[in-house]
N, C-alpha and C positions, 0 to 999 in steps of 0.2 A: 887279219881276221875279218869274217864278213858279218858286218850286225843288217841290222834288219830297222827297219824303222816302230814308230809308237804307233802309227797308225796302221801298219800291217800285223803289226800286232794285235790290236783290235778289231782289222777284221779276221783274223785266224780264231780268235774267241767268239766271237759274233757267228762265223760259219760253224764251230764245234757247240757251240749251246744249242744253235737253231735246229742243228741234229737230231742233237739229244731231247729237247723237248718236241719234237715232234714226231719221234721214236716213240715217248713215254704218250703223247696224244694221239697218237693213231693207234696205239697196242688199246688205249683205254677205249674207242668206239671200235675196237672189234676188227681190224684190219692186221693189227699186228707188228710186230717192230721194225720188221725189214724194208717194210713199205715206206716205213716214217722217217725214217733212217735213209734210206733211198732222196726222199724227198729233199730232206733236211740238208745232205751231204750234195744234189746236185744243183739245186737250187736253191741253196743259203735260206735267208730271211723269204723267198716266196714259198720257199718248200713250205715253211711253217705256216706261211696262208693260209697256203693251198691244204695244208692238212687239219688246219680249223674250220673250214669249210668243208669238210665230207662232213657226208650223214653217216650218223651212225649208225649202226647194226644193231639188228633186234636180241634182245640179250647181253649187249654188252655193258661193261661194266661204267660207260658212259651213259647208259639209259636208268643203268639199276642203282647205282650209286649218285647219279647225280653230276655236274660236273667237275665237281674237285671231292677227293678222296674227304669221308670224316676222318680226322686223327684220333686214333685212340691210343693211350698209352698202352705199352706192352704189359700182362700181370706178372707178375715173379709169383714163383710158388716157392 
């Protein structure tokens, strides 16, 4: 059987988070997920730099809301 070690394993997380959050921060100023995602996937941890560093877009949801979402709970009817 072939294992893998603890620290490829860490960075296999470290490359899938950096993705994903920079998937979720590029779609928030308006560029979109695939771009962020792009980044996040071929440049790991600089993708996410690099995607904290654009400007954002007039109207996007990074201008209008601010930069981290307000949480509001959900209503039940």
């Amino acid at each position: 059987m072939g294992t893998i070690g603890v620290k490829a394993l860490y960075l296999l997380f470290v490359w899938l988070i950096s993705a994903a959050a920079a998937s979720w921060l590029t779609d928030r100023k308006g560029y979109g997920e695939k771009t962020g995602l792009t980044l996040g996937l071929l440049l790991t941890a600089l993708g996410l730099l690099i995607a904290l560093l654009l400007p954002s877009r007039p109207g996007s949801k990074w201008r209008v809301d601010g930069r981290l979402p307000a949480w509001r709970p959900k209503r039940t009817r």
